[in-house]
VOBAMAR-664309 format. One line per field, with one value per residue (C-alpha): x, y negated, z; residue number from 1. Coordinates in steps of 0.05 Angstrom, whole numbers, plus 32768, in hexadecimal, padded with zeros to 4 digits. Each point is the difference from the previous one (the first is absolute). Layout:
VOBAMAR-664309
xx (X	...);
yy (Y	...);
zz (Z	...);
k (NUM	...);
***
This chain:
VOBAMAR-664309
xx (8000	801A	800D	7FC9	7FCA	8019	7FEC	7FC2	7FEE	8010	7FD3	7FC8	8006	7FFC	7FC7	7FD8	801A	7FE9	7FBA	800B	7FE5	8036	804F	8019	8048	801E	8050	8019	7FD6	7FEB	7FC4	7FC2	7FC6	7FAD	7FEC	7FAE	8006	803E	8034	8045	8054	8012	8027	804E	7FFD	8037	7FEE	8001	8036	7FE7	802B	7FDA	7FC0	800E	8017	7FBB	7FDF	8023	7FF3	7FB3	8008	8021	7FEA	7FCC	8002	8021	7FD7	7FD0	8038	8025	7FC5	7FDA	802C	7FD1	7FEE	7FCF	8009	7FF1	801E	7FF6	8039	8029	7FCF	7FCA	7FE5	7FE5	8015	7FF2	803D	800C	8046	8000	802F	8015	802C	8022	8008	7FDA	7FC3	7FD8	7FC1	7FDD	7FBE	7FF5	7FC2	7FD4	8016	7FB7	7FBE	7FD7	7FB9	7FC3	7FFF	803F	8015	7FBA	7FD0	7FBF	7FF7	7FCD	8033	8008	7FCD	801C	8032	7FC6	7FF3	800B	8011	8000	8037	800E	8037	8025	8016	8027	8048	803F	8016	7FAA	8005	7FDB	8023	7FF4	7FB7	800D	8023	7FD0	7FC5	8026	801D	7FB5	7FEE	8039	7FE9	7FBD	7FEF	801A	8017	803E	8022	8032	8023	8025	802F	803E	801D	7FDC	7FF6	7FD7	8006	7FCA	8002	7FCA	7FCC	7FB5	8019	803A	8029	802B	8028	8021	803D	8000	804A	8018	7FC3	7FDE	8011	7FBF	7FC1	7FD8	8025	7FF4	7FBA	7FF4	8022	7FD8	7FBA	8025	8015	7FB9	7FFD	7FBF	802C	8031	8021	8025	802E	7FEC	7FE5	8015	8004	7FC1	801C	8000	7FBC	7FDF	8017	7FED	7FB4	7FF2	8025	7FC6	7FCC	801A	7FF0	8041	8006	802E	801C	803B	800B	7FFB	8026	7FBE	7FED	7FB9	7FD5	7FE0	804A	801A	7FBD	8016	804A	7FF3	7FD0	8026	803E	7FDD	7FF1	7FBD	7FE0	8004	7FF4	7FAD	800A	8038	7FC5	7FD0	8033	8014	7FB5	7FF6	804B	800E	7FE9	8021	802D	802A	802B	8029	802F	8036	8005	802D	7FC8	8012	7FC0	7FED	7FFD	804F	801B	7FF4	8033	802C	8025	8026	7FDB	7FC8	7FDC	7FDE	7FBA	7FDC	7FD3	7FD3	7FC9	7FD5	7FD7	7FD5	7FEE	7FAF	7FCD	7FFF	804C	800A	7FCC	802C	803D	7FDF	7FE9	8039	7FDB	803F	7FF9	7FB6	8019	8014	7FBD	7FFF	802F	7FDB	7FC2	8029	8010	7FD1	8023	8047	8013	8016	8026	8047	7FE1	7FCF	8048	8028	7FC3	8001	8047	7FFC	7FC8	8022	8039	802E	8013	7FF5	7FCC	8041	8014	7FC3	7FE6	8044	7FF6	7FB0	7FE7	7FCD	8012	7FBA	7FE1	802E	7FEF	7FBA	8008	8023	7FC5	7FD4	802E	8005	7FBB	7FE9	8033	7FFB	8050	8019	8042	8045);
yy (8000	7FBA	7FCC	7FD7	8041	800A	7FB6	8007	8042	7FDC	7FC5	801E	8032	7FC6	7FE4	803E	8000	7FC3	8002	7FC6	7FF4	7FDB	7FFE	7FBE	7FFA	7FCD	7FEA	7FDA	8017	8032	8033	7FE1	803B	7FEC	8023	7FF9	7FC0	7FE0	7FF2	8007	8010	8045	7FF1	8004	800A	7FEC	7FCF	8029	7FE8	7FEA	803D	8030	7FDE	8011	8049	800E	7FE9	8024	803F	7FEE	7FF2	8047	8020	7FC5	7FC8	7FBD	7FD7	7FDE	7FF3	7FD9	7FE7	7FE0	8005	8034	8048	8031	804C	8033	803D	802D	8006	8040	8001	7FFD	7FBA	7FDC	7FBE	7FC9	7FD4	7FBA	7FE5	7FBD	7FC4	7FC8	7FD3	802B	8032	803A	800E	803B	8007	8045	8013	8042	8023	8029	8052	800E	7FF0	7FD4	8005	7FC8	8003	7FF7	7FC8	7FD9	800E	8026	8043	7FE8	7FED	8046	7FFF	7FDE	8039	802A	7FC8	801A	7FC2	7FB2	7FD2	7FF9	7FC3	7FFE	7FBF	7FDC	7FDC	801D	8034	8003	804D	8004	8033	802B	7FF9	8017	803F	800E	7FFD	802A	802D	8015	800C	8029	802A	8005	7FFF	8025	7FCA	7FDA	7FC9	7FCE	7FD3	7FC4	7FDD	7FD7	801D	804B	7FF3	8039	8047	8027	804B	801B	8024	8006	7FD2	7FFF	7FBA	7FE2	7FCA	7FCB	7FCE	7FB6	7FFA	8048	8023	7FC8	7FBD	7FDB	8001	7FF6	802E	8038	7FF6	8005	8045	8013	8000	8038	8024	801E	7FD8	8006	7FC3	7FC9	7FDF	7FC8	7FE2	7FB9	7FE0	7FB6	7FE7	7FFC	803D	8030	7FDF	8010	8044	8014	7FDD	8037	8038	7FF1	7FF2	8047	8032	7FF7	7FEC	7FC8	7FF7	7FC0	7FBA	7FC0	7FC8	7FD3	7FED	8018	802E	7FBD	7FE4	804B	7FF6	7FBA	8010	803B	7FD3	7FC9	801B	7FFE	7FC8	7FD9	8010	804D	7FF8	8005	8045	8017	7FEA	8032	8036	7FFA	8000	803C	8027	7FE9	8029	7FEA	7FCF	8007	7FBB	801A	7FD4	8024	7FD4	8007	800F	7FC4	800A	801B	804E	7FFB	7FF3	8048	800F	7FDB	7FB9	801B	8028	7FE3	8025	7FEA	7FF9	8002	7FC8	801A	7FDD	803B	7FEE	803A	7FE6	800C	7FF1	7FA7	7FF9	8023	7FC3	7FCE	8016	8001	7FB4	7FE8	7FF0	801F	7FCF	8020	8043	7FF6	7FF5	8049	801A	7FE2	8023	8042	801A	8040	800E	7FFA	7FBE	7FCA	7FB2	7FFC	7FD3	8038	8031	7FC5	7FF7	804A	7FFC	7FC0	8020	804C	7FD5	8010	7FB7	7FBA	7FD3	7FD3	803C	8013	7FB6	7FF6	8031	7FFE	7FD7	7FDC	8005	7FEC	8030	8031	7FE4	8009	804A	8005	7FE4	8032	803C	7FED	7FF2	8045	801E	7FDE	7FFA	7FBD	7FDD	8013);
zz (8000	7FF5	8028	7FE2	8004	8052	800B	7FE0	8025	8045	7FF3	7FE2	803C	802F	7FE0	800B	804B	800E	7FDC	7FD8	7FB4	7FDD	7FFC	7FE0	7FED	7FEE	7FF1	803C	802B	8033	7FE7	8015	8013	8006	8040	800B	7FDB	8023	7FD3	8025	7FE5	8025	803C	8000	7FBD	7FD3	7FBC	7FC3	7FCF	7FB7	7FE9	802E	7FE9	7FB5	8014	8023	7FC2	7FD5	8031	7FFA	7FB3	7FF1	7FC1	7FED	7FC9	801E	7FC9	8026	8037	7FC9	7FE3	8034	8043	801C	7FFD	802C	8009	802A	802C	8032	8037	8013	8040	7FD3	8007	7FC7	7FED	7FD2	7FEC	7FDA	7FEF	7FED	7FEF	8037	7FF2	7FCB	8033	800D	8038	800E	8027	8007	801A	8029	7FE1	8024	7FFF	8003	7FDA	8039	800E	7FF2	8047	8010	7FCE	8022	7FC3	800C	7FEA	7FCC	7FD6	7FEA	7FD0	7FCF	7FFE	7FDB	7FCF	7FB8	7FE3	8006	801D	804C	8018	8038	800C	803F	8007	7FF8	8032	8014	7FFC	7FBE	7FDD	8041	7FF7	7FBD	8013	802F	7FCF	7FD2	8033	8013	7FB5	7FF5	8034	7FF1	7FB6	7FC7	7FD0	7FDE	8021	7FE1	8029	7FE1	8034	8007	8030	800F	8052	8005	7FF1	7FEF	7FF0	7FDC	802E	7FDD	7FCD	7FC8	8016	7FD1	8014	7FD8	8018	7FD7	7FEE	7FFD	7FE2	7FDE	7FE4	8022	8025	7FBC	7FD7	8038	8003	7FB3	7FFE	8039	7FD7	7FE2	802F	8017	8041	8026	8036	7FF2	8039	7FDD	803B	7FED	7FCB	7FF4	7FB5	7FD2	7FCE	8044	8016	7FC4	7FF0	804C	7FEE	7FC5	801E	8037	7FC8	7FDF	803D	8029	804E	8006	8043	8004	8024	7FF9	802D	8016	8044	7FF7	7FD5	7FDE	7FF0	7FE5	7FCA	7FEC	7FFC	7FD4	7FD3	8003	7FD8	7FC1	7FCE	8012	7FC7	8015	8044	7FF4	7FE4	8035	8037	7FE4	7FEB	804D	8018	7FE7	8011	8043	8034	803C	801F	8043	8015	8042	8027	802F	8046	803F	8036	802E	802B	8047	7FE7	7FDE	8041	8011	7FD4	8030	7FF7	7FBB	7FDA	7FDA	7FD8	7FBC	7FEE	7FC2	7FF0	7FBF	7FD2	7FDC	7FC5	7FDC	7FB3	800D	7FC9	801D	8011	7FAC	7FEC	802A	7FDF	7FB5	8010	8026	8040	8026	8039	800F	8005	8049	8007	7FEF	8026	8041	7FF1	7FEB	803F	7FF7	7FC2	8023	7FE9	8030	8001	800E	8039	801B	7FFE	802B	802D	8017	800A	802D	8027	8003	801D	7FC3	7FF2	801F	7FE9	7FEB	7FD1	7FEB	7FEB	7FE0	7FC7	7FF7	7FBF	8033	8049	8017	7FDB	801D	804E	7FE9	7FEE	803E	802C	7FDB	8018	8049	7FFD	7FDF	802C	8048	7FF7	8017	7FCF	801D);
k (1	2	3	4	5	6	7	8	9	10	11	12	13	14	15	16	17	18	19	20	21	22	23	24	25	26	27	28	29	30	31	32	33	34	35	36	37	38	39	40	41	42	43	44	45	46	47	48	49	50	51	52	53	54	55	56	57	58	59	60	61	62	63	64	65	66	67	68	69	70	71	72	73	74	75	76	77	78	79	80	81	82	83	84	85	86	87	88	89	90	91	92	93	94	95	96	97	98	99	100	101	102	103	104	105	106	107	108	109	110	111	112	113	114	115	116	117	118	119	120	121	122	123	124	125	126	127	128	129	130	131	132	133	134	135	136	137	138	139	140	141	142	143	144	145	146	147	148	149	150	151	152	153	154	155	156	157	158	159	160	161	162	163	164	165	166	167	168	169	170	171	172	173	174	175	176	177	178	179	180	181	182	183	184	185	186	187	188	189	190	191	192	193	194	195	196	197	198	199	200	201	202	203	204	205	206	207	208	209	210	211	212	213	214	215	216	217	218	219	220	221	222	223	224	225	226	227	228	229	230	231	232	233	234	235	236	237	238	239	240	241	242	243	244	245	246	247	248	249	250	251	252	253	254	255	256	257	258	259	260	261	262	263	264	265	266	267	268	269	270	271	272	273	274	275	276	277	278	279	280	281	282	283	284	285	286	287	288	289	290	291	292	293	294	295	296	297	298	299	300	301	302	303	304	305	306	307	308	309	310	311	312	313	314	315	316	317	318	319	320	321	322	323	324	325	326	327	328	329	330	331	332	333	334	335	336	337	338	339	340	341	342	343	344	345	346	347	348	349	350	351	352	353	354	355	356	357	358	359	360	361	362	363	364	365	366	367	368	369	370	371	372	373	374	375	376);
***
């Protein structure tokens, strides 16, 4: 093992000992590791040279393409460590030096439950076709929900799954269903050009890892339209803003036609925002460890929110998503509100991220009302 590959091992080893989610590195300077949140260098550590920095790359790098590197000063991958852990790496440009910052992935396939979705949300695992968004911020967990939603169809229908990603975070081996998964970069020049050999490959699902540019956008529309489930994400805040970011990449005078070609497609949308719990209930965890919270949005496309899409009335659907709750739709306000009142975040917290914070102290009335729970 080389140098380089023995200083890899140790850090990545020490990021699993120590529960954290990232490992930044960075020439100059000590590693930096994300514990619950907390961003912090790792004590007594020594700064890493630029010349150590460009061996770990290269260690990371083996056996792939250094285009994009050279090209645009960043590339992503994916590995899984000699204990087995999964992670998700970009090496990047600073300063015409290099930087690194991985992710640790999950080594299992989570469930609703656990990632703070309800179990409801299974159903649209046994949908045959349409288009379903996750959408949230960077690092939000979405591509978790993903693998969770395609985790459970693997195991439960017999069908063909394609997965298009950049990098391959998950791995999932075929159980009821064949799973075929694709890599942008080493399998596949792009995200569009992955998804228009999919429609013939005999998918029955298409997980496209995000889809961002109008020729992507549209080819994921008629795969829907054509009798494929499209799982993939979107960065919006909200299910409203992931509809008007995917509509609004196209020319106005196509953007009627998108509306109804959407209308009829979409089937679901699922905003999520991943929190430090800095409420009453976190401190359980004692005064270091704070765990993370999911804070959702969940639209189902019904027969008036697919009329509100088709006549760009987006700002009523939320309208919809009040009155939805039987279906299993709920505001990103409703979401914070339970977590202010379960004692998962402060009001502070909570009112910081909603779209409205009175509507969301409103919700939250509701609940201790319904409930007989008093505000913590």
């Amino acid at each position: 093992m080389s140098e380089a590959a023995a200083t890899l091992t140790r850090l990545l080893a020490e990021c699993v000992r120590t529960d954290a989610s990232d490992l930044h590195l960075a020439s100059g300077e000590p590693p930096y590791l994300r514990t619950h949140g907390i961003l912090a260098p790792i004590p007594n550590h020594a700064k890493l040279p630029a010349a150590a920095l460009d061996e770990l790359a290269n260690e990371l790098l083996l056996e792939r393409p250094r285009q994009p590197l050279d090209e645009v000063g960043a590339m992503d991958g994916a590995f899984t460590a000699a204990d087995g852990a999964r992670f998700r790496f970009n090496v990047f440009r600073r300063q015409n030096q290099l930087a690194i910052a991985l992710r640790r992935l999950e080594d299992r396939f989570r469930t609703l439950k656990e990632l703070g979705f309800p179990d409801s949300l299974y159903s649209l695992c046994d949908l045959t076709d349409g288009l379903v968004l996750v959408c949230g911020p960077t690092g939000a967990g979405k591509s978790t929900t993903l693998a969770t939603l395609v985790d459970r169809i693997n195991q439960s229908r017999r069908c063909h799954i394609v997965t298009i990603e950049d990098p391959i975070e998950y791995l999932h081996r075929p159980a009821m269903s064949l799973v075929n998964q694709r890599q942008v970069g080493s399998d596949t020049a792009s995200f569009n050009d992955a998804l228009v050999a999919s429609l013939r490959q005999d998918p029955d699902v298409i997980l496209v890892g995000e889809i961002r540019d109008l020729s992507t956008i549209r080819t994921a529309i008629t795969a829907a339209e054509t009798g494929h489930l499209v799982l993939t994400t979107v960065h919006a805040g909200d299910c409203v803003g992931a509809i008007e970011r995917l509509v609004s990449v196209f020319p106005a005078d196509e953007q009627p036609g998108v509306r109804r070609q959407l209308s009829l497609v979409l089937r679901a949308v699922i905003a999520q925002h991943l929190l430090v719990a800095d409420g009453p209930a976190s401190h359980r965890e004692g005064p270091i460890r704070r765990p993370r919270v999911v804070a959702s949005e969940v639209l189902l496309a019904n027969a008036a929110i697919a009329n509100l899409i088709a006549t760009a009335k987006s700002a009523q659907i939320y309208s919809s998503l009040e009155t939805g709750s039987a279906q299993g739709m709920h505001t990103l306000e409703h979401d914070l509100a339970r977590l202010w009142i379960a004692g998962h975040l402060t009001e502070q917290s909570a009112a910081a991220l909603a779209r409205n914070p009175a509507v969301m102290r409103d919700r939250a009335a509701m609940m201790r009302k319904e409930t007989g729970r008093r505000s913590p």
